[in-house]
PASEBA-1860 file (N, C-alpha, C; in nm, 3 decimals):
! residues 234
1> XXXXXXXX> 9.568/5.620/1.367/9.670/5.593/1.468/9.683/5.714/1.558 ~ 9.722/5.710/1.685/9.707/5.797/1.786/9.868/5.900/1.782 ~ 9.816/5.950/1.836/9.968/6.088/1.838/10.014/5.983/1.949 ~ 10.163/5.967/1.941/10.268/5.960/2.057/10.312/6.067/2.143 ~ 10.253/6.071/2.273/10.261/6.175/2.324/10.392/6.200/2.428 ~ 10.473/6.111/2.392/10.628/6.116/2.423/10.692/6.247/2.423 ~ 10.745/6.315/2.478/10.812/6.457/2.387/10.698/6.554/2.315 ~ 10.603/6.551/2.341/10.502/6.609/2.288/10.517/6.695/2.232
9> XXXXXXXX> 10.493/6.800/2.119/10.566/6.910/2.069/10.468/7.016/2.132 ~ 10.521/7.084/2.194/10.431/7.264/2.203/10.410/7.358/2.154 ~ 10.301/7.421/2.113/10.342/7.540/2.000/10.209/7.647/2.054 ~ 10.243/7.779/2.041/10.208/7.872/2.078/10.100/7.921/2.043 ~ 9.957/7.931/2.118/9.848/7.953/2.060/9.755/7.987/1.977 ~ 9.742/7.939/1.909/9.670/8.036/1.779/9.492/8.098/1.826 ~ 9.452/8.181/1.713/9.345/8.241/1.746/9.219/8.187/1.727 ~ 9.229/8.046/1.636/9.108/7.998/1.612/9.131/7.840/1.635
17> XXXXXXXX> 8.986/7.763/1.721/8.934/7.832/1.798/8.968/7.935/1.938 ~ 8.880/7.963/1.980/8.913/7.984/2.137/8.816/7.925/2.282 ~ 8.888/7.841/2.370/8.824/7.737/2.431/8.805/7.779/2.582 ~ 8.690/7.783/2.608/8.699/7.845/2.736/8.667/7.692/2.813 ~ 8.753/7.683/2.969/8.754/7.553/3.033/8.628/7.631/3.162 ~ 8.533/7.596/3.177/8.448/7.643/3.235/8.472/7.555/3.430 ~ 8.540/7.585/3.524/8.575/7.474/3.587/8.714/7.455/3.580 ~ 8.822/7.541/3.554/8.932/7.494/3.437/9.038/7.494/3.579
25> XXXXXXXX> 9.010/7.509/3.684/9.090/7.528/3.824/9.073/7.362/3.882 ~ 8.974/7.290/3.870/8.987/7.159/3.882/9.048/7.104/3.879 ~ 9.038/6.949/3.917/9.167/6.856/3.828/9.165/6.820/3.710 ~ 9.051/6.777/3.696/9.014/6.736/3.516/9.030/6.881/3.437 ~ 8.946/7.021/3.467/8.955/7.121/3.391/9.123/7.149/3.368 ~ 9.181/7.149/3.501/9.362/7.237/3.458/9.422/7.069/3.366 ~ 9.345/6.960/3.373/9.462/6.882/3.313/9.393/6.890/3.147 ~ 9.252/6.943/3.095/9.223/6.957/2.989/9.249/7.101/2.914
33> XXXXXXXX> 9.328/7.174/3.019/9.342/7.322/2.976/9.494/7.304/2.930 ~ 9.554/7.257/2.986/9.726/7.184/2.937/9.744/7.104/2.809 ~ 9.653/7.025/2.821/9.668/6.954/2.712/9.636/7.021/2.561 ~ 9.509/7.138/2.576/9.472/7.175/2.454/9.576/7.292/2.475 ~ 9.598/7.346/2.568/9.675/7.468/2.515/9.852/7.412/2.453 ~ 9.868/7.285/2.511/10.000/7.275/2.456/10.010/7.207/2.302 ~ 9.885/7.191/2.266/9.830/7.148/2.107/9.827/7.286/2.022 ~ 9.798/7.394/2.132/9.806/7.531/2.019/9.682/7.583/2.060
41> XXXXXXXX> 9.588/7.568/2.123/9.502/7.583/2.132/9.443/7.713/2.226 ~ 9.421/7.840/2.194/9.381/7.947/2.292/9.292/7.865/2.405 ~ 9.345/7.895/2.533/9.287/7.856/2.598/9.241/7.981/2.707 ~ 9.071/7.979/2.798/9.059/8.102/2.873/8.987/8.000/3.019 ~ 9.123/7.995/3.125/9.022/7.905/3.266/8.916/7.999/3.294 ~ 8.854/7.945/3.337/8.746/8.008/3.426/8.674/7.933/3.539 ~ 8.657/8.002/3.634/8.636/8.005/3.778/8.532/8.080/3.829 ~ 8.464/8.019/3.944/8.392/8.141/4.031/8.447/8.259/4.087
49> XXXXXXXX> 8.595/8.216/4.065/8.648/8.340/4.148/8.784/8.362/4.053 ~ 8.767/8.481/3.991/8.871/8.532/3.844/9.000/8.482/3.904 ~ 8.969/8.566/4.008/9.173/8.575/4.062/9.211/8.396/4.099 ~ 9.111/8.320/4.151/9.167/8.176/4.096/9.246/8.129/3.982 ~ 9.128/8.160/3.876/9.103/8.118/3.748/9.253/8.179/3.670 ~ 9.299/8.315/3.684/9.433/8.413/3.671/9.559/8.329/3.736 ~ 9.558/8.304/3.857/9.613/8.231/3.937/9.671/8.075/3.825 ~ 9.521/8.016/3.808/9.536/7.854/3.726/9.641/7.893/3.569
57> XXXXXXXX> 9.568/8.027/3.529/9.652/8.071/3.393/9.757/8.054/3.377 ~ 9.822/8.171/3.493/9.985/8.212/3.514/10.085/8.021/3.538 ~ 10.000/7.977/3.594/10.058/7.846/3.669/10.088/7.745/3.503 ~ 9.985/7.736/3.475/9.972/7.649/3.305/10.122/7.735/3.213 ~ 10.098/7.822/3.224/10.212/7.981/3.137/10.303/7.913/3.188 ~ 10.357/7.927/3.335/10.491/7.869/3.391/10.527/7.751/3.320 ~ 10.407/7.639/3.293/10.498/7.514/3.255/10.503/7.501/3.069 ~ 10.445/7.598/3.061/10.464/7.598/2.895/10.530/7.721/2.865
65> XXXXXXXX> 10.603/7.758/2.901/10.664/7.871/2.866/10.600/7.964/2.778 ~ 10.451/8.013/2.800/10.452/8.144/2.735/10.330/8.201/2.803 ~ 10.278/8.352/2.777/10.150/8.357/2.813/10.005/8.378/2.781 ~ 10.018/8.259/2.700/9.860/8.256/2.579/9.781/8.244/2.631 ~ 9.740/8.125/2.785/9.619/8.148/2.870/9.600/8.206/2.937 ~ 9.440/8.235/2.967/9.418/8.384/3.010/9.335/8.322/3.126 ~ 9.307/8.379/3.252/9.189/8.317/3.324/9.094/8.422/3.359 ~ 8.995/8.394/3.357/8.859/8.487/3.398/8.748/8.439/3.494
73> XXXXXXXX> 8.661/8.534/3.532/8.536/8.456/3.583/8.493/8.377/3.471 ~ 8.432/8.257/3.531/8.374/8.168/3.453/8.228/8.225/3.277 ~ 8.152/8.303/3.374/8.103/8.408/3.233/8.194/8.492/3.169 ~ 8.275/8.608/3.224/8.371/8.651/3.119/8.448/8.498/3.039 ~ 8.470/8.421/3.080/8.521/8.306/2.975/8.490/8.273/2.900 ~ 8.354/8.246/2.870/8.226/8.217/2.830/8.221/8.283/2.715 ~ 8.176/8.452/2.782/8.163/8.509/2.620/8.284/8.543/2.551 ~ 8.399/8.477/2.570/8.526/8.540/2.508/8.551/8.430/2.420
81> XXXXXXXX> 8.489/8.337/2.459/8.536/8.210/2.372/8.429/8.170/2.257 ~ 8.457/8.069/2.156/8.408/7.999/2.049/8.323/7.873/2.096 ~ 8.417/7.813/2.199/8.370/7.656/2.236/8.351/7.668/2.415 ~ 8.276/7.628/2.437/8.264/7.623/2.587/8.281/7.463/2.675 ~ 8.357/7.416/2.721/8.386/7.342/2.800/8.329/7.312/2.966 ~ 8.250/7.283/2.972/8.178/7.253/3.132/8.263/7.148/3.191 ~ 8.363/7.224/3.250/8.430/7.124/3.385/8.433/7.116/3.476 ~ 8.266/7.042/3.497/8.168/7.050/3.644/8.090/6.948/3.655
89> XXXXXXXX> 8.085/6.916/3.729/7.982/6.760/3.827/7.864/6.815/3.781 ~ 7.788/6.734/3.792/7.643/6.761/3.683/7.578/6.839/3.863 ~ 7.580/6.751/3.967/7.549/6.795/4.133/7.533/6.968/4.129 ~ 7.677/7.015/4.062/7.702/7.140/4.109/7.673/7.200/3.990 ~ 7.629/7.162/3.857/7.638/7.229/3.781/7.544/7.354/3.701 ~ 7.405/7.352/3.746/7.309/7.453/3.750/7.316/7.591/3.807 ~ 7.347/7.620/3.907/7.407/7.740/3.936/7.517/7.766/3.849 ~ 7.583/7.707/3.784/7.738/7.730/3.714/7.668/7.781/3.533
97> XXXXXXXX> 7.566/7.710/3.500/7.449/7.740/3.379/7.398/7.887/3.384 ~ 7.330/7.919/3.523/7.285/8.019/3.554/7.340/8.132/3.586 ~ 7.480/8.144/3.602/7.541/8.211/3.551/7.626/8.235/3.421 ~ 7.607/8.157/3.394/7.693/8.186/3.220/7.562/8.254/3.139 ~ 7.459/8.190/3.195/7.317/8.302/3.093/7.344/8.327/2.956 ~ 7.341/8.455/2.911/7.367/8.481/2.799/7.556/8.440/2.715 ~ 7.587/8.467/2.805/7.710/8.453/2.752/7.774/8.326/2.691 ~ 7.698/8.220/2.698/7.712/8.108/2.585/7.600/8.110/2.504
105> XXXXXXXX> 7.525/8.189/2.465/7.484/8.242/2.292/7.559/8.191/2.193 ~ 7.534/8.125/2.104/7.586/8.121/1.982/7.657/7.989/1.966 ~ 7.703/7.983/2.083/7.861/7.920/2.096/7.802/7.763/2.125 ~ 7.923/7.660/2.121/7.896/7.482/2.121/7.958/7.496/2.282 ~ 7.880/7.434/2.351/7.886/7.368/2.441/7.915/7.250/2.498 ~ 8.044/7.222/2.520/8.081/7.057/2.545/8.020/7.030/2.725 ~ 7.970/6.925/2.732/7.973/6.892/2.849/8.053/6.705/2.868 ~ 8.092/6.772/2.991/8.211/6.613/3.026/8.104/6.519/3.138
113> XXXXXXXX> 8.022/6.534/3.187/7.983/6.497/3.257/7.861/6.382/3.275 ~ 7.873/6.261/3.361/7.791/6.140/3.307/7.689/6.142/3.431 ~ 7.585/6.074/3.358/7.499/6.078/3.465/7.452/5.920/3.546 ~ 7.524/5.991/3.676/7.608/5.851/3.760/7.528/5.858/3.852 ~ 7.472/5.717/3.984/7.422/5.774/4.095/7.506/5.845/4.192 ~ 7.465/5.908/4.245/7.536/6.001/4.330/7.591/5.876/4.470 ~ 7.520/5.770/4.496/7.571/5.725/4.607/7.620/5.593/4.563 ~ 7.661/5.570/4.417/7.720/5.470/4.352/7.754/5.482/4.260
121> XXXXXXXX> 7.842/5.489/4.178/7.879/5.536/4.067/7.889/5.505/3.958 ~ 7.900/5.369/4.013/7.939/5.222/3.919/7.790/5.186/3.844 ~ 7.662/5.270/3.878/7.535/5.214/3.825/7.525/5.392/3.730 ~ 7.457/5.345/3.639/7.379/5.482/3.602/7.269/5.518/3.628 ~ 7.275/5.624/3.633/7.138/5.742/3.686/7.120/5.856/3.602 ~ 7.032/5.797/3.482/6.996/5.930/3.404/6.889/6.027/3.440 ~ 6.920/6.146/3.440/6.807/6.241/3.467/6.714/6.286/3.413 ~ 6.580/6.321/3.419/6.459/6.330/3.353/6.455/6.330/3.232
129> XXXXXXXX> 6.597/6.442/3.170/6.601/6.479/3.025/6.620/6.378/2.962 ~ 6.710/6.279/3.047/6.815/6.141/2.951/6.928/6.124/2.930 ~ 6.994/6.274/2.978/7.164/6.270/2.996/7.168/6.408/3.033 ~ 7.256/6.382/3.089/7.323/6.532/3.096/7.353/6.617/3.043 ~ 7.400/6.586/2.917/7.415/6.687/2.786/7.252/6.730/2.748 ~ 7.172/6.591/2.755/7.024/6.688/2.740/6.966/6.735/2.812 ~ 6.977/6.755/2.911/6.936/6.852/3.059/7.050/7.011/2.997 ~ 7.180/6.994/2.992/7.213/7.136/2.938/7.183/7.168/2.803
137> XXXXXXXX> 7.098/7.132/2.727/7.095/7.127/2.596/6.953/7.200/2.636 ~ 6.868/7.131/2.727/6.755/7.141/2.773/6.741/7.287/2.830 ~ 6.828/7.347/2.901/6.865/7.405/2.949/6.861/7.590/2.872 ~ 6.984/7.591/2.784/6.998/7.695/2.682/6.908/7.667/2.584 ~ 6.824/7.562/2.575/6.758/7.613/2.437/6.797/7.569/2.310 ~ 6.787/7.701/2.219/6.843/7.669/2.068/6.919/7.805/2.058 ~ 6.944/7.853/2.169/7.069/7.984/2.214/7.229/7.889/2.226 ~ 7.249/7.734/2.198/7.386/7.707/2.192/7.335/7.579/2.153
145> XXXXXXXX> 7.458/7.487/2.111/7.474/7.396/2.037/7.543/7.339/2.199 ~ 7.494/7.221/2.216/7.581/7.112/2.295/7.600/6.955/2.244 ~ 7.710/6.935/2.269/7.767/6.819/2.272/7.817/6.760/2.384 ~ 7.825/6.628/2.399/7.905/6.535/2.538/8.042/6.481/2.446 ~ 8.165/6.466/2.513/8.247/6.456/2.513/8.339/6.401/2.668 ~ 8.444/6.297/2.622/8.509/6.303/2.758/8.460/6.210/2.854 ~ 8.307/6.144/2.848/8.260/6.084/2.940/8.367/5.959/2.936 ~ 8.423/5.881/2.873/8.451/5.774/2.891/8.640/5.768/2.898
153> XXXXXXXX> 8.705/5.907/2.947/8.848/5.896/2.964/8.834/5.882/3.077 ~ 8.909/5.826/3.208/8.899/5.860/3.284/9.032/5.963/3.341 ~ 8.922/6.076/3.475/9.059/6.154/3.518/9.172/6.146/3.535 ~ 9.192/6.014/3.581/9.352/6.007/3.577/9.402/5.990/3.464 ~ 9.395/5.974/3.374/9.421/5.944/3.238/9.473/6.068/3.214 ~ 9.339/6.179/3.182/9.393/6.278/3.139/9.492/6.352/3.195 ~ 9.490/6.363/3.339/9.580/6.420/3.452/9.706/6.392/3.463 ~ 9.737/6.257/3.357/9.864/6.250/3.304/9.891/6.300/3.185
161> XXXXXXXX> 9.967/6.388/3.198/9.973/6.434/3.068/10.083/6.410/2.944 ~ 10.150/6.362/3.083/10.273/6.306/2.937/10.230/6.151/2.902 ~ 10.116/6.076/2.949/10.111/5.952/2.924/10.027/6.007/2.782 ~ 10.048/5.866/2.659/9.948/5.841/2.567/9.857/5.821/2.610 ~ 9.668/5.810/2.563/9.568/5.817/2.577/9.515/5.663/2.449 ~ 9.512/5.585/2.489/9.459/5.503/2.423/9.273/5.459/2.388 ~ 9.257/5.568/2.468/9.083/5.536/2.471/9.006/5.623/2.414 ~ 8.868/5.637/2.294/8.861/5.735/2.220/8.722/5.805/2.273
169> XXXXXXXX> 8.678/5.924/2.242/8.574/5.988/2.317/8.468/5.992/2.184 ~ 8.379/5.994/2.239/8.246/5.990/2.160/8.167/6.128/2.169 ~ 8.151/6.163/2.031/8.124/6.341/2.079/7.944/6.296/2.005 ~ 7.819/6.347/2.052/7.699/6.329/2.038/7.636/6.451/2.084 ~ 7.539/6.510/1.959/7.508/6.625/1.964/7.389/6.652/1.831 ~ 7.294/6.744/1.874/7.197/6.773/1.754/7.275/6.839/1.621 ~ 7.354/6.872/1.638/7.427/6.959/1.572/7.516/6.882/1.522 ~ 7.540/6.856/1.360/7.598/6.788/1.244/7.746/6.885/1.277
177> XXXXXXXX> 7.785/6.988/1.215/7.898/7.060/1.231/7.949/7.119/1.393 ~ 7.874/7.138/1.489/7.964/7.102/1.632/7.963/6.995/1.677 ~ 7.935/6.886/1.619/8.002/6.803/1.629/8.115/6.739/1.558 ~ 8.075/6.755/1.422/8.257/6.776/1.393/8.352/6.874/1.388 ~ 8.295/6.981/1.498/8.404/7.074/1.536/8.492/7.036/1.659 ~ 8.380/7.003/1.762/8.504/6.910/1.881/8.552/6.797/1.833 ~ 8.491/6.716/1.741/8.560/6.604/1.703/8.697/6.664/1.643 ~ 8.706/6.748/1.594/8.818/6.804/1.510/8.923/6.872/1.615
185> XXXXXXXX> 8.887/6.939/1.706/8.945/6.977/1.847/9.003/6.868/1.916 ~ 8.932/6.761/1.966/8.980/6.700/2.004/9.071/6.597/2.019 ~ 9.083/6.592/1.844/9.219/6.541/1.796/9.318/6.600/1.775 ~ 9.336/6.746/1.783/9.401/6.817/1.796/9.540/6.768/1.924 ~ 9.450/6.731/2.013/9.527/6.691/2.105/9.590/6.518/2.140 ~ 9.554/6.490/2.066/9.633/6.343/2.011/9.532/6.239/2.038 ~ 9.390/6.245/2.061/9.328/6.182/2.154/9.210/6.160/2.024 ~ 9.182/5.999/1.948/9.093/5.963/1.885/8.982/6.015/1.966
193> XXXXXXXX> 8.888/6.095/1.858/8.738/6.114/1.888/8.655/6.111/1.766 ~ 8.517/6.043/1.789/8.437/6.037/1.696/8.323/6.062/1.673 ~ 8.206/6.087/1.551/8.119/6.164/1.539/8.033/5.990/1.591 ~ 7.934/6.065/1.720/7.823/5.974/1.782/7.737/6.001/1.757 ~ 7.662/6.070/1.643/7.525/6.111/1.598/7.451/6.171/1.726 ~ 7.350/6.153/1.708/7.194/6.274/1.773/7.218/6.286/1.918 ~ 7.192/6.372/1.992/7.207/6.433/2.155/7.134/6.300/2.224 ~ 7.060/6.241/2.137/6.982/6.100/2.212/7.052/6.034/2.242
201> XXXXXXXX> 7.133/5.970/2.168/7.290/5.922/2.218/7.377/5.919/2.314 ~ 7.358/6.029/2.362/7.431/6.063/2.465/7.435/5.991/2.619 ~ 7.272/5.951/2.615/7.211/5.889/2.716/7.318/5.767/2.701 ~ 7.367/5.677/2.605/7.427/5.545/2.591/7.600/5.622/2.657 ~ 7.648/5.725/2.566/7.786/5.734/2.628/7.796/5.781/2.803 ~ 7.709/5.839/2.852/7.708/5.905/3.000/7.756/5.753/3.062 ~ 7.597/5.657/3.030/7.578/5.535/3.111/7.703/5.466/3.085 ~ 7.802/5.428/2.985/7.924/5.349/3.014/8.023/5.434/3.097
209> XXXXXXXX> 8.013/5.519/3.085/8.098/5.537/3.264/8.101/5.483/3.329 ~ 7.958/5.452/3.375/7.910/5.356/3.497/7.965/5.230/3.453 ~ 7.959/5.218/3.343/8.008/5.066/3.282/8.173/5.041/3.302 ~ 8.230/5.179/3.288/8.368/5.140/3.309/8.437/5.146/3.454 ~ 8.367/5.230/3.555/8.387/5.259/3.674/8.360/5.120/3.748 ~ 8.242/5.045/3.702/8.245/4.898/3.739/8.356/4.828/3.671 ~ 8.402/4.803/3.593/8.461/4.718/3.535/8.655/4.754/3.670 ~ 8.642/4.901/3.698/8.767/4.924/3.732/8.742/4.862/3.866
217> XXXXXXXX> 8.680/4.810/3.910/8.649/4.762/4.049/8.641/4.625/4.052 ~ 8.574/4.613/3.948/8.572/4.464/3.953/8.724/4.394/3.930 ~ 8.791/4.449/3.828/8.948/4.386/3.829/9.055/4.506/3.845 ~ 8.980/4.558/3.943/9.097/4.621/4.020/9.176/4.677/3.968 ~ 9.156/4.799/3.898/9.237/4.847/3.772/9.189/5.026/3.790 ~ 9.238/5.098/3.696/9.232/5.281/3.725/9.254/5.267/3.589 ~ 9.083/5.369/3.543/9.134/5.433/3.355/9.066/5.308/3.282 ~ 8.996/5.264/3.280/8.933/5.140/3.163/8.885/5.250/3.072
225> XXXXXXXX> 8.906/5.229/2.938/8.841/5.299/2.858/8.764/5.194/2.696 ~ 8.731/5.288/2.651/8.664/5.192/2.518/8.728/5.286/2.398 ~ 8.779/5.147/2.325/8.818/5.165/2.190/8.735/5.136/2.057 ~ 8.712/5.204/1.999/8.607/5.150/1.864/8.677/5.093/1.744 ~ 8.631/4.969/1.728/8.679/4.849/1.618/8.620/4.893/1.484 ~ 8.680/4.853/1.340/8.607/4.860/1.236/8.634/4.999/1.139 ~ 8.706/5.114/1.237/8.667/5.260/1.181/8.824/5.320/1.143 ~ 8.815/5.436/1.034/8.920/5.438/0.974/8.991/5.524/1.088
233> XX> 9.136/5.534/1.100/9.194/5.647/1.200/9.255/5.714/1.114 ~ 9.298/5.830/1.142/9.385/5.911/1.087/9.534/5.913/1.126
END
């Protein structure tokens, strides 16, 4: 059963993990940097440009009353954190790779991002690798662990933050334990997520985006999401 996110309770960051929002000045990044930091969650924005990213911090601090997030350039974020968060359009997102370089070593890599056509959205368009998560997976190597996550909330969803979240995210990744580490993160924040087996996978969660972005057009609706039948909740 899902957290009621009514009155939500807030509580003051702890040290493990630590989540850097890569992108975290966005709309989707500042509304996923709120949500985990008001779960407890260290949170570090990051930006092309620090004093943004400082800027997005102080602003998040104001509405949660304290000052646990920190903002940085997008690489200082990077290597300060445990989990890395890509909150970036797949379009723009290679230069944003190429600078993080070394500094996501070690660390799990979430990427949010589906691979949509660029001049339609509603169809999918996977890229050479097969998703996007395997193009950044493709990318670092066996220097980080990635997972997809997130493809199937949509922004406005999350961007509300006092609304409940009824739709669950599918986390898919080579990696047996980062993937049940964001799965475990991401319930943190009241929001069913579940283990989607192998990075091959991923190719299926990107493409229902496209599946739900049609569906919001076709009956005229904002936020379609998918719920999974059959499975135990917590």
């Amino acid at each position: 059963m899902q957290t009621d996110l009514t009155n939500y309770p807030t509580h003051p960051p702890t040290n493990d993990p630590t989540l850097a929002i890569i992108g975290g000045t966005g709309k989707e990044g500042r509304a996923l940097a709120f949500r985990f930091a008001r779960a407890g969650v260290r949170v570090l924005i990051g930006s092309r440009d620090a004093a943004k990213g400082q800027t997005a911090a102080q602003e998040l601090n104001a509405r949660l009353g304290w000052t646990g997030v920190e903002g940085y350039a997008n690489r200082d974020a990077a290597a300060r954190a445990d989990i890395v968060l890509l909150a970036v359009p797949y379009a723009g997102m290679t230069p944003i790779l190429e600078d993080l370089g070394d500094a996501a070593r070690g660390k799990i890599v979430v990427n949010i991002a589906s691979s949509l056509d660029p001049e339609r959205k509603s169809r999918a368009k996977p890229p050479p690798a097969g998703s996007v998560t395997a193009e950044v997976q493709r990318f670092f190597g066996d220097t980080a662990r990635v997972v997809c996550a997130f493809q199937n909330i949509a922004p406005e969803k999350l961007a509300a933050v006092e609304e409940q979240i009824d739709s669950d995210v599918i986390v898919c990744g080579n990696d047996k334990d980062a993937r049940a580490r964001v799965v475990e993160l991401i319930r943190r924040i009241g929001i069913d997520a579940f283990d989607g087996g192998a990075l091959a996978n991923a190719v299926a969660v990107e493409a229902m985006t496209a599946i739900l972005i049609a569906v919001n057009i076709q009956y005229k609706v904002r936020g379609a999401g998918i719920r999974l039948t059959g499975v135990p909740r917590a």
